[in-house]
PAVEXVO-536040 format. One record per residue: x, y, z of N, C-alpha, C in turn; residue number from 1; residue in one letter. Coordinates in nm, 3 decimals, always signed. Each point is the difference from the previous one (the first is absolute). Last residue first. Layout:
residues N
(fifi (X Y Z) (X Y Z) (X Y Z) NUM A)
...
//
This chain:
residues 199
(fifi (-2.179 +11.714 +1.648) (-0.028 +0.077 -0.052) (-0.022 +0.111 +0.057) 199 X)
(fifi (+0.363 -0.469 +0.054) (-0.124 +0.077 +0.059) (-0.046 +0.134 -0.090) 198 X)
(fifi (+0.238 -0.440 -0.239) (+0.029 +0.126 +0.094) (-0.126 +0.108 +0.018) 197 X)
(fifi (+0.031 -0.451 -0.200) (-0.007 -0.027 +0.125) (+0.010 +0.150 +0.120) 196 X)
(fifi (+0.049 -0.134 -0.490) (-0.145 -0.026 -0.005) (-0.035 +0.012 +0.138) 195 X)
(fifi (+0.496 +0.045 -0.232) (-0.177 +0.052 -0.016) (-0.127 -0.006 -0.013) 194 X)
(fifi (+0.402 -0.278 +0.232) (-0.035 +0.161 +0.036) (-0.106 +0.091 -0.074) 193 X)
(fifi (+0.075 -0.477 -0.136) (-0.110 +0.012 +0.082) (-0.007 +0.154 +0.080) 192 X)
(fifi (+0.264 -0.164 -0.364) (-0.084 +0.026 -0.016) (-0.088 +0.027 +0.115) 191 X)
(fifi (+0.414 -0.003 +0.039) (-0.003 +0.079 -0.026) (-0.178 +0.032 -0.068) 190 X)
(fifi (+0.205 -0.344 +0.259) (-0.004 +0.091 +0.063) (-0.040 +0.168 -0.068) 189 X)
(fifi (-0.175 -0.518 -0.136) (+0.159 +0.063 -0.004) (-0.042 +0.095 +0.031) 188 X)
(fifi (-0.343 -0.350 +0.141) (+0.015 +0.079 -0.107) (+0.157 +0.029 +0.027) 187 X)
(fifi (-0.276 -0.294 +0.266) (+0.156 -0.072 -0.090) (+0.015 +0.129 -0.129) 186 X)
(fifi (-0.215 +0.080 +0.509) (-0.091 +0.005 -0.151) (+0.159 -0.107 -0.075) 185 X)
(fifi (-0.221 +0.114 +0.575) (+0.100 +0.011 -0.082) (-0.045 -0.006 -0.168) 184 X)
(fifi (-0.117 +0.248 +0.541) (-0.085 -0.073 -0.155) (+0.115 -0.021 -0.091) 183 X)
(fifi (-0.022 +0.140 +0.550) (+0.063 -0.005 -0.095) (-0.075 -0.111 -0.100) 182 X)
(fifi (-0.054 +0.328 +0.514) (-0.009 -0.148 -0.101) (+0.071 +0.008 -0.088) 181 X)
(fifi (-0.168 +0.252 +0.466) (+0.102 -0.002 -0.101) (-0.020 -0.109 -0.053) 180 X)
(fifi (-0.355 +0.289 +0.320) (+0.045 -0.147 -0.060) (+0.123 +0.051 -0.093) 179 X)
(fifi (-0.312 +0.179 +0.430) (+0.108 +0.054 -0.084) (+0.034 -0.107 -0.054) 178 X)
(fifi (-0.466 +0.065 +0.303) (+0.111 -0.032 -0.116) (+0.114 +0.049 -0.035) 177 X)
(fifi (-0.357 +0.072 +0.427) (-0.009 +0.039 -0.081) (+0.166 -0.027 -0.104) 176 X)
(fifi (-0.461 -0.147 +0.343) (+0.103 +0.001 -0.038) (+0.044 +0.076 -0.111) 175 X)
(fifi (-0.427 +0.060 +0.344) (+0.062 -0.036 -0.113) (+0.155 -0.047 +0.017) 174 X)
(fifi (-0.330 +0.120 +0.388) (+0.061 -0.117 -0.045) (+0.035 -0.019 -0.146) 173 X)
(fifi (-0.292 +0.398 +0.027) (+0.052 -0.038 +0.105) (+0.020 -0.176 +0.057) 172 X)
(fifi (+0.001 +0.267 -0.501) (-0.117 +0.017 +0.061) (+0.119 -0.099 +0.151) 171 X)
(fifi (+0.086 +0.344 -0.465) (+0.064 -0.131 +0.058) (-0.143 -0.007 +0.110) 170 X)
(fifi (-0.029 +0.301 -0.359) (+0.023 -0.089 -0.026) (+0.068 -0.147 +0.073) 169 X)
(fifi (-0.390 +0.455 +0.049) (+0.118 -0.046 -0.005) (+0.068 -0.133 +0.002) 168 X)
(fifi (-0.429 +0.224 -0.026) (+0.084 +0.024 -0.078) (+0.145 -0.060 -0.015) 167 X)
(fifi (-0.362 -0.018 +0.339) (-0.070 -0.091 -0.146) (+0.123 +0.018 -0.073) 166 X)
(fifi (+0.058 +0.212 +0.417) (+0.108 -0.086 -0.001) (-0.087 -0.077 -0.127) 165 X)
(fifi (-0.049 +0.418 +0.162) (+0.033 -0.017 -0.131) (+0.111 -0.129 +0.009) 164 X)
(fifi (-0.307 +0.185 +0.356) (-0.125 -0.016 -0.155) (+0.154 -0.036 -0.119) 163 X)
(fifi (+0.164 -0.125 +0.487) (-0.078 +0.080 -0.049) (-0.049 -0.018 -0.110) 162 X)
(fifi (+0.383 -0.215 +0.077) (-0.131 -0.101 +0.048) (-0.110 +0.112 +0.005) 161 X)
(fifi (+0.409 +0.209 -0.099) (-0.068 -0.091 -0.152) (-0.089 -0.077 +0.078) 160 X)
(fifi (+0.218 +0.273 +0.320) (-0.088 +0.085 -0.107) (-0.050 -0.099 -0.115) 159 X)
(fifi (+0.299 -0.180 +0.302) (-0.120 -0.006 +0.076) (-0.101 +0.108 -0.074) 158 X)
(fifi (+0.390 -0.324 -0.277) (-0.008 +0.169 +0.125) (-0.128 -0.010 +0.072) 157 X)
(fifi (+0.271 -0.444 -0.209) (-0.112 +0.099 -0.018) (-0.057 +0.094 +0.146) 156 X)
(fifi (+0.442 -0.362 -0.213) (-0.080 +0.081 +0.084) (-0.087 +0.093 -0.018) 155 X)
(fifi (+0.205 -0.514 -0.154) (-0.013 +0.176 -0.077) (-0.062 +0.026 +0.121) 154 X)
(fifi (+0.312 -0.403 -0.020) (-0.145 -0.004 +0.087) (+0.056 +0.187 -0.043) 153 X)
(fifi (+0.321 -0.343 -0.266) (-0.017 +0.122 +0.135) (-0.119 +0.036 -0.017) 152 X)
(fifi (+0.375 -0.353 -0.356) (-0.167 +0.069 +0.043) (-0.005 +0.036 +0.143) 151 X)
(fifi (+0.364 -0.157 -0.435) (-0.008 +0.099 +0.138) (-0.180 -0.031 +0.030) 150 X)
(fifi (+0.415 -0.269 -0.354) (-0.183 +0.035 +0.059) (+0.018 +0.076 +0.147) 149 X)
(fifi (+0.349 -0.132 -0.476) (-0.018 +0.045 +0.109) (-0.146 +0.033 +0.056) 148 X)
(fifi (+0.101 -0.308 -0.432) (+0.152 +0.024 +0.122) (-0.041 +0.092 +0.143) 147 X)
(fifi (-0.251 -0.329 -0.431) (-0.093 +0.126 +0.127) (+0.177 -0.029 +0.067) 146 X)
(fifi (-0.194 -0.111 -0.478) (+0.130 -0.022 +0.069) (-0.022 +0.088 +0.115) 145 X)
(fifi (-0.317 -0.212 -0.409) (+0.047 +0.137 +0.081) (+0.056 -0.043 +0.150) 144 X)
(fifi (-0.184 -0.194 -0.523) (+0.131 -0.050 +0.121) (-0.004 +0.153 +0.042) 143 X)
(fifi (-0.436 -0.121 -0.276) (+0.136 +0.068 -0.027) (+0.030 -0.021 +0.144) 142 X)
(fifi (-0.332 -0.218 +0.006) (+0.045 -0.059 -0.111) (+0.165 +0.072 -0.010) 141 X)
(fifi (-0.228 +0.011 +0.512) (+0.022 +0.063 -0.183) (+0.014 -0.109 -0.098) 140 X)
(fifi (+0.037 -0.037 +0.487) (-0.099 -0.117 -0.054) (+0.030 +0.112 -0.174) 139 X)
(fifi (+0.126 +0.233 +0.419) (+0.140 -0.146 -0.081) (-0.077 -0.094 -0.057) 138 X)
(fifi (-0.247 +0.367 +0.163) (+0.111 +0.006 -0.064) (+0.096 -0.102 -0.108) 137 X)
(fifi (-0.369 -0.046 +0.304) (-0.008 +0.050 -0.114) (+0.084 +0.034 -0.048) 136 X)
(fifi (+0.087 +0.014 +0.433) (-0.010 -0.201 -0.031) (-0.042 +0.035 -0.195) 135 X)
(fifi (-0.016 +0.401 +0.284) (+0.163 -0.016 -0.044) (-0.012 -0.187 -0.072) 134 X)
(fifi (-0.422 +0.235 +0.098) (+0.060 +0.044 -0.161) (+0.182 -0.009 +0.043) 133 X)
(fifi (-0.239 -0.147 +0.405) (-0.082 -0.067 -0.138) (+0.073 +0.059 -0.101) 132 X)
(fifi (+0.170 +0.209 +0.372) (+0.030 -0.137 -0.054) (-0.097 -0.081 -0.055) 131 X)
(fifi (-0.146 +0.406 +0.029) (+0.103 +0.010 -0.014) (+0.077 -0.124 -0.006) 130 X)
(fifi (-0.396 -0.028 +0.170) (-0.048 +0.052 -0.131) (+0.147 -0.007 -0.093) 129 X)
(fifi (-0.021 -0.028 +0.468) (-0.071 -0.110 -0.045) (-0.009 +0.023 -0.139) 128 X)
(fifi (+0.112 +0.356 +0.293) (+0.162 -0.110 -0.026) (-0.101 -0.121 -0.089) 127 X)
(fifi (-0.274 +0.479 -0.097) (+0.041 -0.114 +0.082) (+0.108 -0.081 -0.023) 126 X)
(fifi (+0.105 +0.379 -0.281) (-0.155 -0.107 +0.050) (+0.028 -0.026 +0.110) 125 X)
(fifi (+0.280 +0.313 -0.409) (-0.018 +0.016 +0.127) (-0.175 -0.105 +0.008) 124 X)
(fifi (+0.505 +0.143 -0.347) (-0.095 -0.052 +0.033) (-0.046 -0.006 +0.161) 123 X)
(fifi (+0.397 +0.097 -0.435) (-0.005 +0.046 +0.160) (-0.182 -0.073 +0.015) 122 X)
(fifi (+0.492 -0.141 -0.312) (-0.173 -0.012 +0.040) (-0.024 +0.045 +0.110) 121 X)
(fifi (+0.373 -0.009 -0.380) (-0.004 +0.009 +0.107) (-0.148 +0.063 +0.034) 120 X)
(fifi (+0.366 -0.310 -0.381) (-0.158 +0.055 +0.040) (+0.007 +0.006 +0.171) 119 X)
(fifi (+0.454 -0.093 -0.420) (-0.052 -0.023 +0.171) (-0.141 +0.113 -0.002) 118 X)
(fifi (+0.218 -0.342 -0.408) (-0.070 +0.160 +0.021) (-0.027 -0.027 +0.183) 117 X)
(fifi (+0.368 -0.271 -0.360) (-0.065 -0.015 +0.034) (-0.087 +0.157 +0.104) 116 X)
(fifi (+0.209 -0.322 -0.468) (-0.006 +0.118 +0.068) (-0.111 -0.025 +0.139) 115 X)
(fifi (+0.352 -0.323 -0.381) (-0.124 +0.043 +0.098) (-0.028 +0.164 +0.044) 114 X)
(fifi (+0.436 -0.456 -0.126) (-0.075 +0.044 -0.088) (-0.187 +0.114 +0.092) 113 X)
(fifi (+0.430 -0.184 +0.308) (-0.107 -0.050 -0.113) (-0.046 +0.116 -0.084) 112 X)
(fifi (+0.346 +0.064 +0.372) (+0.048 -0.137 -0.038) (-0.130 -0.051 -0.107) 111 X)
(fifi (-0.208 +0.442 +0.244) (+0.164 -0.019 +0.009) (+0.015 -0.163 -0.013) 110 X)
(fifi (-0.360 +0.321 -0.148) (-0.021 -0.090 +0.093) (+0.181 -0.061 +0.019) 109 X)
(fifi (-0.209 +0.533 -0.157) (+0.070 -0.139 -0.088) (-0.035 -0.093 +0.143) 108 X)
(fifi (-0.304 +0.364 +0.025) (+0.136 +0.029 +0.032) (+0.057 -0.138 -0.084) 107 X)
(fifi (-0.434 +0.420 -0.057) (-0.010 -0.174 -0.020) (+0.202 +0.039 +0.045) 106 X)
(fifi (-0.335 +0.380 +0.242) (+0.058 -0.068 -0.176) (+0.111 -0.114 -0.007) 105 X)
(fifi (-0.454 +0.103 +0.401) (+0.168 +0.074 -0.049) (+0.037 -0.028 -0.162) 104 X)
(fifi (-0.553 +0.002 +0.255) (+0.146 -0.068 -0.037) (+0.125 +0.075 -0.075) 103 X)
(fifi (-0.465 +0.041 +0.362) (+0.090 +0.077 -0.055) (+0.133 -0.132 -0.063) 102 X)
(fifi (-0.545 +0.095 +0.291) (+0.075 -0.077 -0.120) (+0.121 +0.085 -0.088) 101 X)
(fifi (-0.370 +0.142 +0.455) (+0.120 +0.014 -0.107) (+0.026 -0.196 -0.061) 100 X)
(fifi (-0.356 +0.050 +0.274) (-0.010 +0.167 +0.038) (+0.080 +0.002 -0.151) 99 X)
(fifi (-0.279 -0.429 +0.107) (+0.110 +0.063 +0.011) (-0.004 +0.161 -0.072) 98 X)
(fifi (-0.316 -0.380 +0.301) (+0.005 +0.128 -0.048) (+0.154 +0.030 -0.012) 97 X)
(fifi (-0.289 -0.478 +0.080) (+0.108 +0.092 +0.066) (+0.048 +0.099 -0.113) 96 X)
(fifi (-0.310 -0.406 -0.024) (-0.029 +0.120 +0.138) (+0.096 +0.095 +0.016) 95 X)
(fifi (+0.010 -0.379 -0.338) (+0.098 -0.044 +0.162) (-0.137 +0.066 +0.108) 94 X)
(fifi (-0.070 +0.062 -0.479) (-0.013 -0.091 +0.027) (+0.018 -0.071 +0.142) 93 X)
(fifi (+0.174 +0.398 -0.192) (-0.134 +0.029 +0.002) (-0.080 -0.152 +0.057) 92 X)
(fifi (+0.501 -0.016 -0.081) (-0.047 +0.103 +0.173) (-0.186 -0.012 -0.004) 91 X)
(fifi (+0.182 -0.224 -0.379) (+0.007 -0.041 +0.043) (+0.002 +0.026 +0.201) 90 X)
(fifi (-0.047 +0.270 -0.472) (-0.105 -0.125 +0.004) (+0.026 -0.067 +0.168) 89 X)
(fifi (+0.335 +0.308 -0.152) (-0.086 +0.074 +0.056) (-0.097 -0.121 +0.017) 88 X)
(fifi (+0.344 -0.161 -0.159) (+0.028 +0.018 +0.129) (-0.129 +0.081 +0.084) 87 X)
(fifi (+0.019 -0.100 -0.468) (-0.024 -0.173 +0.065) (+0.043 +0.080 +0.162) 86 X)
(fifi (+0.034 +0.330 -0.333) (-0.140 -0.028 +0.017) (+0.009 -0.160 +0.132) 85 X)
(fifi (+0.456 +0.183 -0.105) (-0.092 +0.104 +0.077) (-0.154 -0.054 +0.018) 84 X)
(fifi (+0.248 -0.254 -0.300) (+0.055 -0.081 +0.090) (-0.067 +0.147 +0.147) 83 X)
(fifi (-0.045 +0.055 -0.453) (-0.113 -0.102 +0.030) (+0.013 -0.035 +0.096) 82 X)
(fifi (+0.285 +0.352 -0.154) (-0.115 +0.012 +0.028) (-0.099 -0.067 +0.031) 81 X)
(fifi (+0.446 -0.090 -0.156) (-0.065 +0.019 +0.175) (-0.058 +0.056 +0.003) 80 X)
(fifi (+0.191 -0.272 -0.320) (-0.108 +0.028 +0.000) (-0.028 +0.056 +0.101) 79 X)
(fifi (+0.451 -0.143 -0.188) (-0.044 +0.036 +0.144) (-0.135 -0.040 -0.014) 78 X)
(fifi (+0.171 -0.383 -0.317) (-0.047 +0.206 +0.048) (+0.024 +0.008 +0.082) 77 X)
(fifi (+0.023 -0.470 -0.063) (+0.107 +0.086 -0.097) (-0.015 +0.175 -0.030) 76 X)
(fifi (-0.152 -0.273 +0.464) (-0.033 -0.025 -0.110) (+0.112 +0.061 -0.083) 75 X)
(fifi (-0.120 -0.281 +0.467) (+0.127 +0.101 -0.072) (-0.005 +0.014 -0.150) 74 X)
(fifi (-0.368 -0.205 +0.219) (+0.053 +0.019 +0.089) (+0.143 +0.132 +0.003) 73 X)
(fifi (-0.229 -0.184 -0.346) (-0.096 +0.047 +0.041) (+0.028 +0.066 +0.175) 72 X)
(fifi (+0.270 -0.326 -0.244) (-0.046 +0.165 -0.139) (-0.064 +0.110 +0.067) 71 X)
(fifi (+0.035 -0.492 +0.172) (+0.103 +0.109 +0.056) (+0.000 +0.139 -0.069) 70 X)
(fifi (-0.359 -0.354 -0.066) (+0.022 +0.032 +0.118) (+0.123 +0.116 +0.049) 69 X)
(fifi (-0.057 -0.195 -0.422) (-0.076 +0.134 -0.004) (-0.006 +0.010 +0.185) 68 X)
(fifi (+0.252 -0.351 -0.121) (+0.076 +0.127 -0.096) (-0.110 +0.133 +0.092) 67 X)
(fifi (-0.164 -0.442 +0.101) (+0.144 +0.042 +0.138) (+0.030 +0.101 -0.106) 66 X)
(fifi (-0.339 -0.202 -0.242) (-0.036 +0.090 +0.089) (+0.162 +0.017 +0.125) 65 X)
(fifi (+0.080 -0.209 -0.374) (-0.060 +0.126 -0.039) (-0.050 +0.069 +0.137) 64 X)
(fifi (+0.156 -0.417 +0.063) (+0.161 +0.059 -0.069) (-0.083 +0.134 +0.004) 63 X)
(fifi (-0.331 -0.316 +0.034) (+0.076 +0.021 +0.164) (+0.095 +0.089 -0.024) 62 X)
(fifi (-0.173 -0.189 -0.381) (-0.126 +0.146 +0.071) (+0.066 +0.019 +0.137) 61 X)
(fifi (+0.235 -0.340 -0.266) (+0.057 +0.100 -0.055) (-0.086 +0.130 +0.084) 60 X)
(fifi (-0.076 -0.454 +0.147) (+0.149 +0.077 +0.050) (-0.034 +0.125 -0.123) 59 X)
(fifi (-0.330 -0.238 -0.086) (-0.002 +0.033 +0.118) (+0.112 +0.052 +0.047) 58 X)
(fifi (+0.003 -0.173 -0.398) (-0.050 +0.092 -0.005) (-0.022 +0.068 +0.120) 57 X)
(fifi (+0.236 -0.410 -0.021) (+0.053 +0.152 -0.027) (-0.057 +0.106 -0.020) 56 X)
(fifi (-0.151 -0.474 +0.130) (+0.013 +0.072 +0.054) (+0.108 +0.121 +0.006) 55 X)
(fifi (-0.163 -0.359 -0.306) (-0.127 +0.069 +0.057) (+0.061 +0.109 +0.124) 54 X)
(fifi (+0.293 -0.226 -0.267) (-0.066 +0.085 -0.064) (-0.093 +0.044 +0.079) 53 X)
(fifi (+0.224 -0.297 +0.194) (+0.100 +0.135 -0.019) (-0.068 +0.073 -0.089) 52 X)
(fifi (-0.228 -0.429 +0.039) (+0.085 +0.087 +0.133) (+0.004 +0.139 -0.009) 51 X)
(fifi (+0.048 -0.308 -0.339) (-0.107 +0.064 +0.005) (-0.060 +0.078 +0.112) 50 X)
(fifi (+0.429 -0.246 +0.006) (-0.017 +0.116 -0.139) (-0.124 +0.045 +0.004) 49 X)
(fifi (+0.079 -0.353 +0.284) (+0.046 +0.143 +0.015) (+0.019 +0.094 -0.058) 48 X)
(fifi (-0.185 -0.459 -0.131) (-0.075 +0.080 +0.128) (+0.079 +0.134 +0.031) 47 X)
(fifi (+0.197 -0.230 -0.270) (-0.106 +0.067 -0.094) (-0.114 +0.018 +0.113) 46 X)
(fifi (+0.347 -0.203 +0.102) (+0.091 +0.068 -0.085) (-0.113 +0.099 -0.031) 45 X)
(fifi (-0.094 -0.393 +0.209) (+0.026 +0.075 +0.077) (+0.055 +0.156 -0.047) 44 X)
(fifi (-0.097 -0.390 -0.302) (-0.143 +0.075 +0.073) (+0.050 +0.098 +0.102) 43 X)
(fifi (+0.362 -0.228 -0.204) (-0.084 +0.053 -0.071) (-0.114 +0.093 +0.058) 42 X)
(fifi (+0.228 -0.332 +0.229) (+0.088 +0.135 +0.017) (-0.071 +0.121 -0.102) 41 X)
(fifi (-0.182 -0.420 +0.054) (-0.014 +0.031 +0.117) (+0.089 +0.136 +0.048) 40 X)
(fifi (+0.061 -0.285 -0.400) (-0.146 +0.035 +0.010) (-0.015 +0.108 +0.087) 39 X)
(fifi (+0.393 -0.229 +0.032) (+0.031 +0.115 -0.092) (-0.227 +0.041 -0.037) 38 X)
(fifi (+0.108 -0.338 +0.290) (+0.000 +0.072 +0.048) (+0.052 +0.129 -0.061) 37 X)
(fifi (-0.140 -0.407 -0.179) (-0.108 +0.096 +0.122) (+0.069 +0.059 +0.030) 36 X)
(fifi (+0.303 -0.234 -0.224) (-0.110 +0.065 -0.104) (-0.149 +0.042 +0.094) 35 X)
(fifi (+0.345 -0.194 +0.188) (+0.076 +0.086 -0.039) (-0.083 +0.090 -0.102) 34 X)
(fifi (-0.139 -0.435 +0.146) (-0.011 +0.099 +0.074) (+0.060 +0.141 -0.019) 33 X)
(fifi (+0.033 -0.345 -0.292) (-0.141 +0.059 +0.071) (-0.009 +0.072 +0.099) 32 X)
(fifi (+0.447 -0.186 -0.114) (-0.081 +0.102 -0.086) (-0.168 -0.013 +0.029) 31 X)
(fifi (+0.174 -0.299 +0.264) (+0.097 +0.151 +0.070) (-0.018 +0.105 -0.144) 30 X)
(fifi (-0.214 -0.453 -0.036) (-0.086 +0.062 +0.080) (+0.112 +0.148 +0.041) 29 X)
(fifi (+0.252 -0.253 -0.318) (-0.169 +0.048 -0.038) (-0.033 +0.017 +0.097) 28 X)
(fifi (+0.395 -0.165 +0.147) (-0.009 +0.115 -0.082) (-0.131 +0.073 -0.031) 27 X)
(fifi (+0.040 -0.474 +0.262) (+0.037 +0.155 +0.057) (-0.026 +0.107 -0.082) 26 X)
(fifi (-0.178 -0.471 -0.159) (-0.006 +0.072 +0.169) (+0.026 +0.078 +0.057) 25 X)
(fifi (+0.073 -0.051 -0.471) (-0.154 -0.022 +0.011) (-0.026 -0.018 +0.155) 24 X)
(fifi (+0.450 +0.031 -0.133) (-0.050 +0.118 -0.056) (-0.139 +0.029 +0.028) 23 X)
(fifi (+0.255 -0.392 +0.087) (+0.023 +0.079 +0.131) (-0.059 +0.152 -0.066) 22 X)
(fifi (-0.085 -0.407 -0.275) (-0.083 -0.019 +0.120) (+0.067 +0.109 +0.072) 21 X)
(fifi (+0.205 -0.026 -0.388) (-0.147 +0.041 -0.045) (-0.043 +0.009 +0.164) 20 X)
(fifi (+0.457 -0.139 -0.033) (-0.052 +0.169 -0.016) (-0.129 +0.044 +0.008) 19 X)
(fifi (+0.132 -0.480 -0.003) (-0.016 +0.051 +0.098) (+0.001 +0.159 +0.042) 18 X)
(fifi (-0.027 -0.212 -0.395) (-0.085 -0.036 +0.041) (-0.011 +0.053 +0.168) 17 X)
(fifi (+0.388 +0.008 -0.274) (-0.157 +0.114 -0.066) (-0.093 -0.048 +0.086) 16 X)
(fifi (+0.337 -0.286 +0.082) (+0.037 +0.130 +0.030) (-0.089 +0.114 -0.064) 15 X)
(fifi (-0.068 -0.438 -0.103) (+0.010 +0.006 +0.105) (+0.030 +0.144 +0.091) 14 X)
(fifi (+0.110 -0.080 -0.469) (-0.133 +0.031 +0.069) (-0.065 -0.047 +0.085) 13 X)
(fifi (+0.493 -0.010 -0.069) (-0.107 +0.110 -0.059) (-0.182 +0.046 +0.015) 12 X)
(fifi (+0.310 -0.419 +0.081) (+0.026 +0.120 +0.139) (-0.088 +0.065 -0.074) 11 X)
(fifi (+0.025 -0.421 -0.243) (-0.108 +0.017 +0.063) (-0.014 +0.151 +0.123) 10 X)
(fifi (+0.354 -0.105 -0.319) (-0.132 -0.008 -0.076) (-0.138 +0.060 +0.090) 9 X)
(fifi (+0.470 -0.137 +0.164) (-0.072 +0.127 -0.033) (-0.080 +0.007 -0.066) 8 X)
(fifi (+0.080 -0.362 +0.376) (+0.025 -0.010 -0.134) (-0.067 +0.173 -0.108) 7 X)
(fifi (-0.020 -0.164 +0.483) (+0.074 +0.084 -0.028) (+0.043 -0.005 -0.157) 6 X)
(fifi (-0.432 -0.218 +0.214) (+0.052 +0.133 +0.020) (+0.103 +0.079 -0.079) 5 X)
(fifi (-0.008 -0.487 +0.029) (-0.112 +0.050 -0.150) (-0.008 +0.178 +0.042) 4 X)
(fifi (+0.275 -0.263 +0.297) (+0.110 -0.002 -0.118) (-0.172 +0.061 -0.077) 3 X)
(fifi (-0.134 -0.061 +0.430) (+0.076 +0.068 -0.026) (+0.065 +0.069 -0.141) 2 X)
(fifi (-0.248 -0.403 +0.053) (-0.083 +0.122 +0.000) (+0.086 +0.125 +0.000) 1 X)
//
């Protein structure tokens, strides 16, 4: 039995034969599988691609609105005339009566591109009213930069609680304002001086 083995005639295919059976137990099932799981890379491939489509549009309205969020905050104008109305709007709103609104002329922002305008706010309410339009403040769209706050209990003469205290403008327990701030713009210094110098 031996000697009919080794006779070469017979190694060869014997030896195919035994290729066929370790290919049809190991190999083939290790390409099937190899073939799920390039499937399995496929679909995944194309789950994220569609993914990514559905969700750029959404990132891009997040990109737009954070732009117009800051535009709006630090815009490419002074506009400070709008940035006077949003301050007056916002005492009338508080309760609290401002006397003066006074802004300086626009200064460079030092290490950036900018200008920026210091606004000085005299105003008089109740402390309740008054820190209501200081919390208003910092809620703006336009960025107003509050650096110095004074407020002091106004005194009223003992002649204004007479017939001409209807008239007069502070009333007993008022407070009364001094605000420093600052409005910045990404305009260049030169455009924004003319539009910024007091009249």
């Amino acid at each position: 039995m031996s000697s009919f083995l080794t006779k070469p005639k017979f190694l060869i295919p014997a030896a195919l034969l035994l290729l066929v059976v370790v290919y049809l137990k190991m190999i083939h099932p290790l390409g099937g599988q190899l073939a799920t799981l390039k499937a399995d890379r496929q679909s995944t491939e194309r789950e994220l691609t569609q993914a990514t489509k559905t969700t750029k549009p959404s990132g891009t309205s997040s990109a737009d609105a954070n732009r117009k969020t800051l535009e709006a905050a630090v815009p490419p104008a002074v506009n400070l005339s709008e940035m006077l109305r949003q301050l007056d709007a916002t005492a009338r709103a508080a309760g609290v009566r401002q006397s003066t609104i006074t802004p300086a002329e626009s200064a460079a922002v030092a290490g950036t591109i900018g200008t920026s305008i210091r606004v000085t706010v005299s105003a008089t309410g109740s402390r309740d009213a008054i820190e209501n339009y200081l919390r208003q403040l910092a809620t703006l769209d336009r960025m107003f930069i509050s650096d110095q706050v004074s407020m002091q209990e106004t005194a009223v003469s003992s002649g204004a609680a007479g017939a001409g205290a209807a008239s007069s403008s502070a009333s007993a327990g008022d407070v009364q304002l001094q605000l420093s701030g600052r409005v910045l713009s990404t305009a260049t210094l030169s455009t924004a001086s003319s539009t910024t110098t007091p009249k």
